[in-house]
Residue frames as qw, qx, qy, qz and C-alpha x, y, z in Angstrom:
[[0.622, 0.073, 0.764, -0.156, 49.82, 149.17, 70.59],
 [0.638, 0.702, 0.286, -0.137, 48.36, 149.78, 67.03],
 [0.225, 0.748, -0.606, -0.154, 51.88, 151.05, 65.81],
 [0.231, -0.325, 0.912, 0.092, 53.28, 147.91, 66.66],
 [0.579, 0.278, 0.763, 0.067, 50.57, 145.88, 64.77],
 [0.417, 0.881, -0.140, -0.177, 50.87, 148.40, 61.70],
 [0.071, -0.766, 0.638, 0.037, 55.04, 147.72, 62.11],
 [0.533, -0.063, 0.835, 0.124, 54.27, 143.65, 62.05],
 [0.750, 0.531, 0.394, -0.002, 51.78, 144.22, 59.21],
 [0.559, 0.773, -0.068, -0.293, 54.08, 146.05, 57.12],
 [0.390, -0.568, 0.723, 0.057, 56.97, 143.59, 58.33],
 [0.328, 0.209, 0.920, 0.044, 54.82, 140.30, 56.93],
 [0.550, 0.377, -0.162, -0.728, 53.09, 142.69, 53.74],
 [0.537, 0.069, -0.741, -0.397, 53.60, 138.94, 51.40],
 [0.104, -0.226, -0.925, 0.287, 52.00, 136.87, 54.05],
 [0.359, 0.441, 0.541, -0.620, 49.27, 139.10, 54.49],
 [0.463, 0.337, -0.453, -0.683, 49.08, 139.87, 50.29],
 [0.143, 0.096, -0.985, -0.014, 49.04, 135.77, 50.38],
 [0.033, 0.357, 0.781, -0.511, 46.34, 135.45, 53.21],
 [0.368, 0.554, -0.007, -0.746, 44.21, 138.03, 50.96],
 [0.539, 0.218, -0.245, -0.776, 44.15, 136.66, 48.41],
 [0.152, -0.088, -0.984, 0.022, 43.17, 132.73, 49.64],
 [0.148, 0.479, 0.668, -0.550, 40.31, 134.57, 51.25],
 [0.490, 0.356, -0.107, -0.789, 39.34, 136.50, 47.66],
 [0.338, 0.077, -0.827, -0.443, 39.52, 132.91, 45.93],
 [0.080, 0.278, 0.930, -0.227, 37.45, 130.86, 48.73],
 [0.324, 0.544, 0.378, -0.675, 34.83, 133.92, 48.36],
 [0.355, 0.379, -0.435, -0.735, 34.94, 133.87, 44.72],
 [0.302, 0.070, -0.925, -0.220, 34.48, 130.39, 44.30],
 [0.026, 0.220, 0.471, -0.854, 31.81, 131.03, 46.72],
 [0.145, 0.452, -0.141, -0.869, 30.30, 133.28, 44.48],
 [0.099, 0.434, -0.794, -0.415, 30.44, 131.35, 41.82],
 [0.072, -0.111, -0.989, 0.068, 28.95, 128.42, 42.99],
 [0.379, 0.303, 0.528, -0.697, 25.61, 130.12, 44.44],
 [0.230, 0.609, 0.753, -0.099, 22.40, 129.41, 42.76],
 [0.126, 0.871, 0.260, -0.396, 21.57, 133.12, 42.40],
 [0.031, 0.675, -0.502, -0.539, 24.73, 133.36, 40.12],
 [0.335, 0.098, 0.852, 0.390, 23.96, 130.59, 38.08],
 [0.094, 0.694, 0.590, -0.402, 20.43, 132.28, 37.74],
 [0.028, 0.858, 0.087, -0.506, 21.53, 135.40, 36.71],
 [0.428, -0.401, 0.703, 0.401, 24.27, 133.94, 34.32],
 [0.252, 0.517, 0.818, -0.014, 21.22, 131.63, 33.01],
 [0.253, 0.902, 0.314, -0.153, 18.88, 135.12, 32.23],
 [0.151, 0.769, -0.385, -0.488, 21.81, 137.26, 30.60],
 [0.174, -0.318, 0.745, 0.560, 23.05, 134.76, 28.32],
 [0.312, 0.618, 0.714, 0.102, 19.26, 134.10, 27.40],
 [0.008, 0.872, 0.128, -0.472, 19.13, 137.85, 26.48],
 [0.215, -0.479, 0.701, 0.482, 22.56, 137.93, 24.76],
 [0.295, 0.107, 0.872, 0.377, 21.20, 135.10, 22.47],
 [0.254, 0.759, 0.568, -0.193, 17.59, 137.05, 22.07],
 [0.148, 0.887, -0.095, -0.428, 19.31, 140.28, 21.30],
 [0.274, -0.293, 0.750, 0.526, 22.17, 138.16, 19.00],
 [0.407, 0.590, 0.675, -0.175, 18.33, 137.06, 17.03],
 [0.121, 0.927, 0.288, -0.209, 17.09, 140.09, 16.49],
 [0.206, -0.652, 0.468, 0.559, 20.57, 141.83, 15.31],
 [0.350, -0.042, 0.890, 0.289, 20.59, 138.73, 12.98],
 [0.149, 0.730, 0.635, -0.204, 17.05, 139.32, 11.61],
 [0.170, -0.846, -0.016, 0.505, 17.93, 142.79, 11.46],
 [0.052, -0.616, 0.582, 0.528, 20.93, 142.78, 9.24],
 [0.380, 0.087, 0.866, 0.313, 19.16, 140.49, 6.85],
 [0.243, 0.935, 0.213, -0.149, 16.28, 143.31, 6.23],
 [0.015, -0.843, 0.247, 0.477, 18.78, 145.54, 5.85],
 [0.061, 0.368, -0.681, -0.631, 20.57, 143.30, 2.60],
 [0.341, 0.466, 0.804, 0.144, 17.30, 142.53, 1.08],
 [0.152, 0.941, 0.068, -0.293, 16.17, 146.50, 1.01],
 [0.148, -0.502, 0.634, 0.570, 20.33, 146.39, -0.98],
 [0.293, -0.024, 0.788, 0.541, 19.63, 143.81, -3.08],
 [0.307, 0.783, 0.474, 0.262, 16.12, 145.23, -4.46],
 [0.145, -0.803, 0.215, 0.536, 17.88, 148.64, -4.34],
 [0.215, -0.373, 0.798, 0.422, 20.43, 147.24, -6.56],
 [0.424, 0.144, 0.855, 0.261, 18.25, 145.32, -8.62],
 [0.256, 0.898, 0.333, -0.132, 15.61, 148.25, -9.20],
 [0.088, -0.769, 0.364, 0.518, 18.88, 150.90, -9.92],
 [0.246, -0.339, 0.802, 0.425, 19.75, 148.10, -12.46],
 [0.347, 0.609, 0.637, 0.322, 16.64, 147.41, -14.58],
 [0.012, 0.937, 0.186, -0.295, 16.47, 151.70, -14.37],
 [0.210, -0.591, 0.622, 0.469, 19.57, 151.57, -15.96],
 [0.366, 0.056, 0.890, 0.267, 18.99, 148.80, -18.50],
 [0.251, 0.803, 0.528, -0.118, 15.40, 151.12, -19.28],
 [0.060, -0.860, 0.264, 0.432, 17.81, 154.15, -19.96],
 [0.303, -0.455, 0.622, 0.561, 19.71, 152.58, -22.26],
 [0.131, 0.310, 0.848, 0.409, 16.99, 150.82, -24.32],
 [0.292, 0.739, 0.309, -0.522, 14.88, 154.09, -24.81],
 [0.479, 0.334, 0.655, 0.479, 13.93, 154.78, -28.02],
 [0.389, -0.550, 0.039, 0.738, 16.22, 157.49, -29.31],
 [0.233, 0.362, 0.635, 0.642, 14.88, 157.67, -32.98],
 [0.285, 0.488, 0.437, -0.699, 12.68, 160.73, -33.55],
 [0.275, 0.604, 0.747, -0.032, 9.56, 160.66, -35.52],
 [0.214, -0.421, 0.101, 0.876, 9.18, 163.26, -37.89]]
């Protein structure tokens, strides 16, 4: 009995591949639709944008500490050059 409904399924495989997947879309769409996934959807992309902030934020410290870097290396440089090289004797 089970051979023979093994022997039709593997007779009618695209009809059943078919029938699969109309039944993964209805459930996805399903899915999809619920509340609880909008929800969840809703709190990660509020995250995403919190942690996009903070990154932002971040990488703006990080080229202010450059530019006074850079500006302090350059008046240290500009002091080196105007030392006064004459000696007193």
């Amino acid at each position: 009995m089970h051979r023979n409904i093994v022997r039709k399924m593997i007779e009618h495989k695209h009809a059943l591949i078919f029938v699969g997947g109309v039944a993964t879309a209805i459930v996805g769409k399903k899915i999809l639709e619920s509340q609880t996934t909008k929800d969840y959807a809703t709190k990660g992309m509020a995250k995403v944008l919190t942690c996009k902030g903070e990154l932002e934020e971040s990488i703006q410290d990080i080229k202010d500490n450059a530019e006074d870097i850079y500006t302090d290396a350059k008046s240290s440089k500009k002091e080196a050059v105007c030392v006064d090289v004459s000696s007193e004797e």
